[in-house]
N, C-alpha and C positions, 0 to 999 in steps of 0.2 A: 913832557911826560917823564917820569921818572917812578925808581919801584923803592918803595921806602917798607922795607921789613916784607910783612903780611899786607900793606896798602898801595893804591896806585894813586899818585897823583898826576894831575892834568890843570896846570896852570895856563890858564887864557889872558894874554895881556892884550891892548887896547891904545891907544893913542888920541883917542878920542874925547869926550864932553866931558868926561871923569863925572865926581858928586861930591858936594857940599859934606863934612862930617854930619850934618841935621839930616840929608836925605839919605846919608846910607846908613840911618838908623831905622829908616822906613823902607828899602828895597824888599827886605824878607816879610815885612810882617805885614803890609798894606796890601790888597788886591788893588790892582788897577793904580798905581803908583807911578808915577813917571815925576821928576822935577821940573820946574818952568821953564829950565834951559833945555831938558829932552823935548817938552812940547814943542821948543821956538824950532828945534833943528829938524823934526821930522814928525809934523802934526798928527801922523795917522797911527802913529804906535797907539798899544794896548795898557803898556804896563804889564803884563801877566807873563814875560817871559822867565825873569830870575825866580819868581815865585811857586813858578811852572817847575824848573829844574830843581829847585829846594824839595819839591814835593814829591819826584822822582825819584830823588837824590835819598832823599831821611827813608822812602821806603824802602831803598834798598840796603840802610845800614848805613851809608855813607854820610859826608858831611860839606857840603859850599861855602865859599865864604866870598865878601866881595871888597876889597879895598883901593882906595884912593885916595890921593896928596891931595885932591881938593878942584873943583869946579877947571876943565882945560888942561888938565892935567894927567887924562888915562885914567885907565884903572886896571884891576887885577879879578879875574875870579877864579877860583880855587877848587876843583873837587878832588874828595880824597874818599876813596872806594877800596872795600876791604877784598882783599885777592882770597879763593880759595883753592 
């Protein structure tokens, strides 16, 4: 977590299944979303969590973002939240 100006950031890193650059073009904007390698590792997910927090996130002004080097590789997601 770190305070950048008027914003907070809160960087989540991951170690875990990472995503393909094709699926994390689809994390924000599909409902019920998950990649074939999330279904193989934990068949009971939803899909609705990042897209959950995007929606909490934009209405509060803030902004998420999600990156990864690619399938096995982690990932990263990002909020940035305006301080008042």
């Amino acid at each position: 977590m770190e305070e950048k100006g008027k914003k907070l950031a809160v960087r989540i890193f991951n170690t875990g299944i990472g995503a393909s650059k094709e699926d994390q073009l689809l994390i924000f904007k599909q409902s019920f979303f998950r990649s074939k390698e999330a279904k193989r590792v934990n068949p009971l997910g939803m899909g609705v969590g990042l897209l959950t927090a995007k929606t909490i996130v934009v209405a509060h002004r803030g902004h998420i973002s999600f990156s990864s080097e690619g399938e096995e590789k982690g990932a990263e997601v990002m909020v940035e939240m305006l301080i008042k």
